[in-house]
C-alpha positions as protocol buffer text, in pm:
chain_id: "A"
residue {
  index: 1
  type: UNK
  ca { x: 55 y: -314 z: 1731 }
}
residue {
  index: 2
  type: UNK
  ca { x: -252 y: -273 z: 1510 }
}
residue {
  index: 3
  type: UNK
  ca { x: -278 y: -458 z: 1178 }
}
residue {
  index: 4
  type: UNK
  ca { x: -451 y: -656 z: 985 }
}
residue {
  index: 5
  type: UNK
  ca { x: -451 y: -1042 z: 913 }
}
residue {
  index: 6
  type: UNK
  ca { x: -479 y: -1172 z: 562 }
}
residue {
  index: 7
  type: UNK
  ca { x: -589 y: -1577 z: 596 }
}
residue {
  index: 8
  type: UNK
  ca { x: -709 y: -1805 z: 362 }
}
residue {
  index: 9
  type: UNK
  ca { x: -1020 y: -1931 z: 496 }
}
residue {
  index: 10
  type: UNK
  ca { x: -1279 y: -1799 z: 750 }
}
residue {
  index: 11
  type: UNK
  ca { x: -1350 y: -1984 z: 1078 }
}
residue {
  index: 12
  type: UNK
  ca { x: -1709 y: -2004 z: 1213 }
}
residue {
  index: 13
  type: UNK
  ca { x: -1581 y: -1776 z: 1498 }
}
residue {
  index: 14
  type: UNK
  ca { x: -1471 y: -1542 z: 1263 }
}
residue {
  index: 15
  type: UNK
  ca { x: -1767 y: -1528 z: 998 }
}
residue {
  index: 16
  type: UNK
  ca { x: -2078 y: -1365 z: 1044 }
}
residue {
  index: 17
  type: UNK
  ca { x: -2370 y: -1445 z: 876 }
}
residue {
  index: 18
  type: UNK
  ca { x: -2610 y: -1145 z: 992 }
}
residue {
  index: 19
  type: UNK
  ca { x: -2451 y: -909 z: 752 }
}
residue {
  index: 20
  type: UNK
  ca { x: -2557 y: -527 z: 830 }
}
residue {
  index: 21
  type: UNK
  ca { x: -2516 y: -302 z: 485 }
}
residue {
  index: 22
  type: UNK
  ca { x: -2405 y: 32 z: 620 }
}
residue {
  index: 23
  type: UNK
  ca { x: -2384 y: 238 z: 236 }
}
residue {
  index: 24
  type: UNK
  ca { x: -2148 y: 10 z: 66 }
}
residue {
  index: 25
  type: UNK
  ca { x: -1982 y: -160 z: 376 }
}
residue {
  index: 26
  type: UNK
  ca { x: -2086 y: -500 z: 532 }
}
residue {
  index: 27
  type: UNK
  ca { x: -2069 y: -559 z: 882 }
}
residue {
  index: 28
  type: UNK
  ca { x: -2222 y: -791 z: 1161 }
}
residue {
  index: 29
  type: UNK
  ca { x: -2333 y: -755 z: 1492 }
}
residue {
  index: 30
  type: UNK
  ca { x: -2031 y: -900 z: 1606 }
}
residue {
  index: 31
  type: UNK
  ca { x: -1783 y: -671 z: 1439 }
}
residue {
  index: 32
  type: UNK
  ca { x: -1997 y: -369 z: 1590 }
}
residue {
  index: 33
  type: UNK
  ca { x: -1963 y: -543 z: 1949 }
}
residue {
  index: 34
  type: UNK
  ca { x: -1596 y: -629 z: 1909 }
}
residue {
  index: 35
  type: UNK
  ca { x: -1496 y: -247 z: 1809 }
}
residue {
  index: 36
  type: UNK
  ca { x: -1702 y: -114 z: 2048 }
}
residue {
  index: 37
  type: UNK
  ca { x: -1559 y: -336 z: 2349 }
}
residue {
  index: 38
  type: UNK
  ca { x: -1217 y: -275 z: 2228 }
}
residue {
  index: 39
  type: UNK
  ca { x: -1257 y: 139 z: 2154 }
}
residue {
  index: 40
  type: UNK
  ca { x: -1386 y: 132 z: 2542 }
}
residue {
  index: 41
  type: UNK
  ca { x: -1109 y: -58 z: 2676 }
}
residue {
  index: 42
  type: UNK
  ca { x: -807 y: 65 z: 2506 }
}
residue {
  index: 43
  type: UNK
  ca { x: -965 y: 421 z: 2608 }
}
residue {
  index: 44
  type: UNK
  ca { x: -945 y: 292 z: 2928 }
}
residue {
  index: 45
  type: UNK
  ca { x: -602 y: 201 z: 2977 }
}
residue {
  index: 46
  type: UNK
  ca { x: -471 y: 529 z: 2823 }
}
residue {
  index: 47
  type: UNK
  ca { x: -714 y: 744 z: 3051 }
}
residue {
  index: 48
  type: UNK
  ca { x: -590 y: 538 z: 3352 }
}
residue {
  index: 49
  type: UNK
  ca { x: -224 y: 669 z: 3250 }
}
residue {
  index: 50
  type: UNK
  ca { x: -300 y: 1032 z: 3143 }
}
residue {
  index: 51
  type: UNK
  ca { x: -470 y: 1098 z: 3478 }
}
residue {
  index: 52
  type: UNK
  ca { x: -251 y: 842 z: 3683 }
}
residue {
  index: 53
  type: UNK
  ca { x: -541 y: 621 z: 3841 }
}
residue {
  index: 54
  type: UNK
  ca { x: -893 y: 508 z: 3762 }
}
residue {
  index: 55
  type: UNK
  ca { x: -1011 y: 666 z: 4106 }
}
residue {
  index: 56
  type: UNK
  ca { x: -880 y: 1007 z: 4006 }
}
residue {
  index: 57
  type: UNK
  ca { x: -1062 y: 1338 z: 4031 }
}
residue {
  index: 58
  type: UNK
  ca { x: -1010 y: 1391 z: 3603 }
}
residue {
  index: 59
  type: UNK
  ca { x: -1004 y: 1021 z: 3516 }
}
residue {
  index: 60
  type: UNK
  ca { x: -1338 y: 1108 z: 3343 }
}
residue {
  index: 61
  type: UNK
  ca { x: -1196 y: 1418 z: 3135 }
}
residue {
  index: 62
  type: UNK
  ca { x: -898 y: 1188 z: 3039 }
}
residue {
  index: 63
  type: UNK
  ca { x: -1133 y: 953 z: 2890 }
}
residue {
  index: 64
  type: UNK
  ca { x: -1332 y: 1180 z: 2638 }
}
residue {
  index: 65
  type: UNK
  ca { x: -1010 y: 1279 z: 2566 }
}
residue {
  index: 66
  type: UNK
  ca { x: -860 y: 930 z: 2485 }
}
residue {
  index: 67
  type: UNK
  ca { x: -1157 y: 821 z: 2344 }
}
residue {
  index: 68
  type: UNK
  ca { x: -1129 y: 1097 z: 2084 }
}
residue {
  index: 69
  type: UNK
  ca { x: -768 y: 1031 z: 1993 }
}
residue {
  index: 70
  type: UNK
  ca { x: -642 y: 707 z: 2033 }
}
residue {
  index: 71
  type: UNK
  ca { x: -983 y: 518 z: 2063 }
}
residue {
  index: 72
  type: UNK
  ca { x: -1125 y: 708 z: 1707 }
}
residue {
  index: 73
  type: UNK
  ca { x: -698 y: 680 z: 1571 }
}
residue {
  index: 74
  type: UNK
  ca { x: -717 y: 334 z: 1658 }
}
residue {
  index: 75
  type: UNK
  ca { x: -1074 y: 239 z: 1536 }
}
residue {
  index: 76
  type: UNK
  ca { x: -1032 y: 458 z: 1212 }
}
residue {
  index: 77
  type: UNK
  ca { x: -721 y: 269 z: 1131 }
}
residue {
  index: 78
  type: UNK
  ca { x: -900 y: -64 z: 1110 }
}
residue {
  index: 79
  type: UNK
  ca { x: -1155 y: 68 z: 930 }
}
residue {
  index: 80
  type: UNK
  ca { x: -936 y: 209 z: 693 }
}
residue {
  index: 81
  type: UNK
  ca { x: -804 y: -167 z: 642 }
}
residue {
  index: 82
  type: UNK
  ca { x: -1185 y: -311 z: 596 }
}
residue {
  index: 83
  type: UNK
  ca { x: -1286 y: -57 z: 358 }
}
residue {
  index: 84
  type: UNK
  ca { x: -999 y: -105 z: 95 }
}
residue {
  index: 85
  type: UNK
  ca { x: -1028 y: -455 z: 133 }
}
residue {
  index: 86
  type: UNK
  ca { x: -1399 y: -474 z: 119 }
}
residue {
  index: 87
  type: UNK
  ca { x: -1344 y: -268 z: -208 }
}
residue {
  index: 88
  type: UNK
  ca { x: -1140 y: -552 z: -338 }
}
residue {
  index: 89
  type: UNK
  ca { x: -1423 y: -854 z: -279 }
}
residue {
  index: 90
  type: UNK
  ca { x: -1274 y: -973 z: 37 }
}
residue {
  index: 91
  type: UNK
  ca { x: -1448 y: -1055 z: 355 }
}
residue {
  index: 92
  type: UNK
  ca { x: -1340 y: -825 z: 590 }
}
residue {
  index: 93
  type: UNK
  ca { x: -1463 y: -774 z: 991 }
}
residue {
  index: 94
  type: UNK
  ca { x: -1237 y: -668 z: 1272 }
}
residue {
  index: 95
  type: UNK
  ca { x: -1210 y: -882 z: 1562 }
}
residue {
  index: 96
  type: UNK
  ca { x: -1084 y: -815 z: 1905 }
}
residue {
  index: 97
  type: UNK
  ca { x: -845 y: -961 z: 2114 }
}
residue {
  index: 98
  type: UNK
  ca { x: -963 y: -972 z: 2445 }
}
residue {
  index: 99
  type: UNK
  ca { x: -666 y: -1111 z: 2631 }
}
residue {
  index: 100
  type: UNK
  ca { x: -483 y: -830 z: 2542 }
}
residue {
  index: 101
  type: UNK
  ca { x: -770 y: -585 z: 2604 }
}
residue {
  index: 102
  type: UNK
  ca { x: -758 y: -720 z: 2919 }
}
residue {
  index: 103
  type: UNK
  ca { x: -371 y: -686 z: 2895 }
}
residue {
  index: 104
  type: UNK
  ca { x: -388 y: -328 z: 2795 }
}
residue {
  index: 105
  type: UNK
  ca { x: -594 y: -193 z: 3094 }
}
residue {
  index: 106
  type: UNK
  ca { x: -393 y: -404 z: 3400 }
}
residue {
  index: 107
  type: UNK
  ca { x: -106 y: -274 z: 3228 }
}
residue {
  index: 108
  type: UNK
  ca { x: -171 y: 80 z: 3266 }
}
residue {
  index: 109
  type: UNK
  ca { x: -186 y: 91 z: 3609 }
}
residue {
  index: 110
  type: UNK
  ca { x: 153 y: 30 z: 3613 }
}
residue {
  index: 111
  type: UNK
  ca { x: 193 y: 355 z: 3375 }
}
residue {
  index: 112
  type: UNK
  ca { x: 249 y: 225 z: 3059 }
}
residue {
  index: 113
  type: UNK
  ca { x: 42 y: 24 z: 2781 }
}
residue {
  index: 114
  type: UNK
  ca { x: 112 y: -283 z: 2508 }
}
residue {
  index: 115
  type: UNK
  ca { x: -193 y: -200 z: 2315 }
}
residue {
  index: 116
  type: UNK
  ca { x: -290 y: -491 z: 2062 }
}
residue {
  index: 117
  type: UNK
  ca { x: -636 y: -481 z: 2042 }
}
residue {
  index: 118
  type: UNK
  ca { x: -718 y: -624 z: 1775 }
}
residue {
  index: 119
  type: UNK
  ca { x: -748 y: -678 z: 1403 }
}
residue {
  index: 120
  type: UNK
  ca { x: -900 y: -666 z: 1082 }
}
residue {
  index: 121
  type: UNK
  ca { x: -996 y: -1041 z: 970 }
}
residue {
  index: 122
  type: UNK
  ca { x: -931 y: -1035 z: 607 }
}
residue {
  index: 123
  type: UNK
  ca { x: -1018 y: -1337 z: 361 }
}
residue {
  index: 124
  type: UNK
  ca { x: -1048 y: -1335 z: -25 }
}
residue {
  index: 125
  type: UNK
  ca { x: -743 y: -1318 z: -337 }
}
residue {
  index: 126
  type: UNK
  ca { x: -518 y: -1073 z: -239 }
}
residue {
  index: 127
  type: UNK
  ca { x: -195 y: -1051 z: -448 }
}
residue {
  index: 128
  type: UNK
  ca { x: 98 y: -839 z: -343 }
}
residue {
  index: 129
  type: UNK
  ca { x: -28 y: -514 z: -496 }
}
residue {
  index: 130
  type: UNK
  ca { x: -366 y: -539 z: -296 }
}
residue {
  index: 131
  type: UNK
  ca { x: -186 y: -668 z: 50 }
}
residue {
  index: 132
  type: UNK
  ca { x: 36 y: -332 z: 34 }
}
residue {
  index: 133
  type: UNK
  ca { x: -272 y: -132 z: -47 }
}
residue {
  index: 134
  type: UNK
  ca { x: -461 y: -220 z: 206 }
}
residue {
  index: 135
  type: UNK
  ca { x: -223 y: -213 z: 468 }
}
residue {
  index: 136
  type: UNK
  ca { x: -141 y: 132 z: 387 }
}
residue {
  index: 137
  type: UNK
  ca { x: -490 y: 260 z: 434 }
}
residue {
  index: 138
  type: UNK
  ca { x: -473 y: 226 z: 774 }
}
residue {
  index: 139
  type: UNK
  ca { x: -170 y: 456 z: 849 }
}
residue {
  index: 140
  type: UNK
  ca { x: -270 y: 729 z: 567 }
}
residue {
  index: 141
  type: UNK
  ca { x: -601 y: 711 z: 781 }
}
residue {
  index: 142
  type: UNK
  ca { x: -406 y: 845 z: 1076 }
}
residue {
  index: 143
  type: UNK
  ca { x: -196 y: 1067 z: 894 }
}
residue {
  index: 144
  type: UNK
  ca { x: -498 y: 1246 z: 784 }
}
residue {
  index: 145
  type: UNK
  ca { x: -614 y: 1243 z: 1177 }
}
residue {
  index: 146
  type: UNK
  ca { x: -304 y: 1379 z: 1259 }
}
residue {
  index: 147
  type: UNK
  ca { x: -314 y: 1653 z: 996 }
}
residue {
  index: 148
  type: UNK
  ca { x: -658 y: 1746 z: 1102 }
}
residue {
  index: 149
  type: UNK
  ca { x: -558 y: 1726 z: 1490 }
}
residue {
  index: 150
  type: UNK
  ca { x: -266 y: 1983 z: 1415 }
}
residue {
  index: 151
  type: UNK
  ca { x: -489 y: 2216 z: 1178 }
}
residue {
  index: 152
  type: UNK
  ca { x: -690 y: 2204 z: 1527 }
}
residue {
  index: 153
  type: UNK
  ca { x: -444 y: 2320 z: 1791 }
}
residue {
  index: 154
  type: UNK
  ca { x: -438 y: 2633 z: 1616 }
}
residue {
  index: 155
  type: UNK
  ca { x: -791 y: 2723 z: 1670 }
}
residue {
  index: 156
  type: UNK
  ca { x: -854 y: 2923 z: 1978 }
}
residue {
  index: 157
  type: UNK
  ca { x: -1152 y: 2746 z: 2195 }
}
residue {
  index: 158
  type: UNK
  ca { x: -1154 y: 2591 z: 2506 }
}
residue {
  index: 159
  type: UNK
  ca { x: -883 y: 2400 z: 2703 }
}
residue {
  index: 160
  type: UNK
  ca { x: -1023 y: 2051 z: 2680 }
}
residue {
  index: 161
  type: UNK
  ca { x: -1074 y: 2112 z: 2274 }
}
residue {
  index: 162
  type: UNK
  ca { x: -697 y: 2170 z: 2248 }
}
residue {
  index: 163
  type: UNK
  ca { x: -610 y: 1921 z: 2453 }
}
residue {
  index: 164
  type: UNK
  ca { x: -830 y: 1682 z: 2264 }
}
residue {
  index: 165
  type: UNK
  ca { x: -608 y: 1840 z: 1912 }
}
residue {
  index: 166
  type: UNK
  ca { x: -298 y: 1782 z: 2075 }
}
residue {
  index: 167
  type: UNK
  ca { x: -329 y: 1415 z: 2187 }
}
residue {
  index: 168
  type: UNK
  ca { x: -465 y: 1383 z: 1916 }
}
residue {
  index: 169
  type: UNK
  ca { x: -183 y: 1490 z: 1673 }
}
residue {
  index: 170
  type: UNK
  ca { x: 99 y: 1330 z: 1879 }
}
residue {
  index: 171
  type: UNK
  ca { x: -98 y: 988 z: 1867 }
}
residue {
  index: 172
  type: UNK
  ca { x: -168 y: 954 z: 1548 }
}
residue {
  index: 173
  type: UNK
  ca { x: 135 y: 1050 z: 1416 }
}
residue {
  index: 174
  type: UNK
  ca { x: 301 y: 812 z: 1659 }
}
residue {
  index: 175
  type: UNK
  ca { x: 63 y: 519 z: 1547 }
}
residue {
  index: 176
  type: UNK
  ca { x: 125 y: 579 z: 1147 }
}
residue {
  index: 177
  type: UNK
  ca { x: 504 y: 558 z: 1215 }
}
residue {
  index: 178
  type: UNK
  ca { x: 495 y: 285 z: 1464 }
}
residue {
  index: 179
  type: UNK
  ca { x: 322 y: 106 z: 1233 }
}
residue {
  index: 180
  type: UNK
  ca { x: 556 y: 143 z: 928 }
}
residue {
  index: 181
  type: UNK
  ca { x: 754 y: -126 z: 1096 }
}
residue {
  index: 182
  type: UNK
  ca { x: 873 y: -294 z: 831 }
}
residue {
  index: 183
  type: UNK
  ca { x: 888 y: -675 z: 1021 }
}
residue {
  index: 184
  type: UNK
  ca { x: 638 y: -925 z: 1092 }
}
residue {
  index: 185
  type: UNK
  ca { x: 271 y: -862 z: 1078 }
}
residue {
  index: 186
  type: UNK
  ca { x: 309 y: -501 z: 1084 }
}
residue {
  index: 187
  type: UNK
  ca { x: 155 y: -301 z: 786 }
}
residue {
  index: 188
  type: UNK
  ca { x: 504 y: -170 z: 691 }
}
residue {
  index: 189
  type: UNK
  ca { x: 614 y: -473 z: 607 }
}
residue {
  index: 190
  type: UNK
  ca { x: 359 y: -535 z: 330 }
}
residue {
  index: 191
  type: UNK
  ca { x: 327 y: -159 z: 203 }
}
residue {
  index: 192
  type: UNK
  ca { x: 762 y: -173 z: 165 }
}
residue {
  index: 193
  type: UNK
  ca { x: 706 y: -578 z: -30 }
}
residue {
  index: 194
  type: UNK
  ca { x: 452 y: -330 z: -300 }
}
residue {
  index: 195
  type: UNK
  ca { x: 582 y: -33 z: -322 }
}
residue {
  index: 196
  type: UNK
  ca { x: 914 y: 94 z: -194 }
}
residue {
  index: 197
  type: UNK
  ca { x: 786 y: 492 z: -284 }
}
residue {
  index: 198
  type: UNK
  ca { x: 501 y: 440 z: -89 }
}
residue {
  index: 199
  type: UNK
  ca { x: 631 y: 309 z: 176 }
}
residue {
  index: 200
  type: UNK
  ca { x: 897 y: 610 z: 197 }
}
residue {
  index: 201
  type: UNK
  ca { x: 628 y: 872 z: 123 }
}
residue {
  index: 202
  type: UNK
  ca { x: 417 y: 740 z: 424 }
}
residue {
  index: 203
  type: UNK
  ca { x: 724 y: 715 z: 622 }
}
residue {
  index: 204
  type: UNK
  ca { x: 843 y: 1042 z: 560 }
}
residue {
  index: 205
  type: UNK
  ca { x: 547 y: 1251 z: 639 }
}
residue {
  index: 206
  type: UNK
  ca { x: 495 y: 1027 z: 1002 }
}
residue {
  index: 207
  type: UNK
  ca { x: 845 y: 1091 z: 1096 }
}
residue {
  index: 208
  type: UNK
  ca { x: 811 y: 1514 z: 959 }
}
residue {
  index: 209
  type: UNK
  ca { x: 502 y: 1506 z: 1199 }
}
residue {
  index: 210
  type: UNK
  ca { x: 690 y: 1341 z: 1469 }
}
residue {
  index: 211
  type: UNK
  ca { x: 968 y: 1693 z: 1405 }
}
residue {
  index: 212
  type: UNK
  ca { x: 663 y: 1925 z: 1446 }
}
residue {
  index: 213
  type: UNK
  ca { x: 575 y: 1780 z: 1761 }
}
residue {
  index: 214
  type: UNK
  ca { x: 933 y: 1896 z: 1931 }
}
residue {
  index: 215
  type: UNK
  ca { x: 749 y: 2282 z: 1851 }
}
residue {
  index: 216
  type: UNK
  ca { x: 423 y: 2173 z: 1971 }
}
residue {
  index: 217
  type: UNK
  ca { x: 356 y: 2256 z: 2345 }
}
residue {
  index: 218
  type: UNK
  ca { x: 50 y: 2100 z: 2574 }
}
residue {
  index: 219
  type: UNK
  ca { x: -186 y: 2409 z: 2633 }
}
residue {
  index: 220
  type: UNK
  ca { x: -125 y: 2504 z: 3014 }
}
């Protein structure tokens, strides 16, 4: 799953003090290490099962293509939590997880992935109306990936480029809905505690994407 964690306080592990102003967004050395490492890994792990082994003649083409789709779906979603939260006064750095990294990449060599790589770190007053917002920047993030992936496909270019749009559209549709879960520490469950319209608008256009995938064929 990919989400973000709202605590109260900030360990020393967790805070750091080298901020880096990129325009209006803070960030550390750390946080640029930590989505790096985990953008390369969970890459990785779906190249591994795309092209069926790490030794394998495409393993390489896989990658730019997972990179490109899940690795920028993935990483876009977090930032899409730090930005709105970063809007609202909060600290806000991703960390990842790198037993699960780890995880992720053994994993696929057994042809499937349980990809939690990690998560936003969020501290600062956040009431229920900036939780829900928040959490549903990150799966409007890949809903606009997804969009953009599918106004893609269309374009006639080279194989890898359409490969590269459709991954890309199935993905991050997938990861929007899957993460409209509305249980645990899933975003869902926030976004649905604010705003029950929201919740059903976002829902609604992840599952009509999931539909125009069933018309949606990998170029040959």
């Amino acid at each position: 799953s990919i989400r973000s964690l709202l605590i109260p306080s900030i360990s020393k592990m967790d805070y750091s003090p080298n901020q880096i102003k990129i325009g209006n967004i803070s960030t550390s050395e750390v946080e640029l290490k930590d989505a790096l490492k985990a953008w390369v890994a969970i890459s990785v792990a779906f190249a591994i099962v795309l092209s069926g082994s790490l030794l394998s003649s495409n393993f390489y083409v896989k990658f730019i293509i997972a990179s490109l789709t899940v690795g920028i779906g993935f990483l876009l979603h977090e930032m899409g939590h730090k930005v709105v939260a970063q809007r609202y006064g909060c600290f806000a750095e991703f960390r990842s997880f790198d037993s699960m990294l780890i995880l992720a990449i053994a994993m696929s060599f057994f042809g499937f992935i349980f990809a939690a790589p990690g998560a936003v770190i969020i501290s600062g007053h956040v009431n229920k109306t900036k939780s829900g917002r928040i959490s549903a920047a990150g799966p409007i993030v890949n809903l606009i990936l997804a969009l953009i992936f599918l106004i893609m496909i269309f374009v006639h270019t080279t194989k890898l480029f359409k490969d590269i749009a459709y991954y890309g559209f199935l993905i991050n549709s997938w990861l929007a809905l899957f993460n409209m879960i509305p249980f645990w520490l899933f975003d869902g469950q926030k976004i649905l505690r604010w705003s029950k319209i929201a919740y059903g608008s976002i829902v609604a256009v992840a599952f009509a994407f999931m539909i125009v995938q069933n018309f949606i064929r990998l170029p040959a």
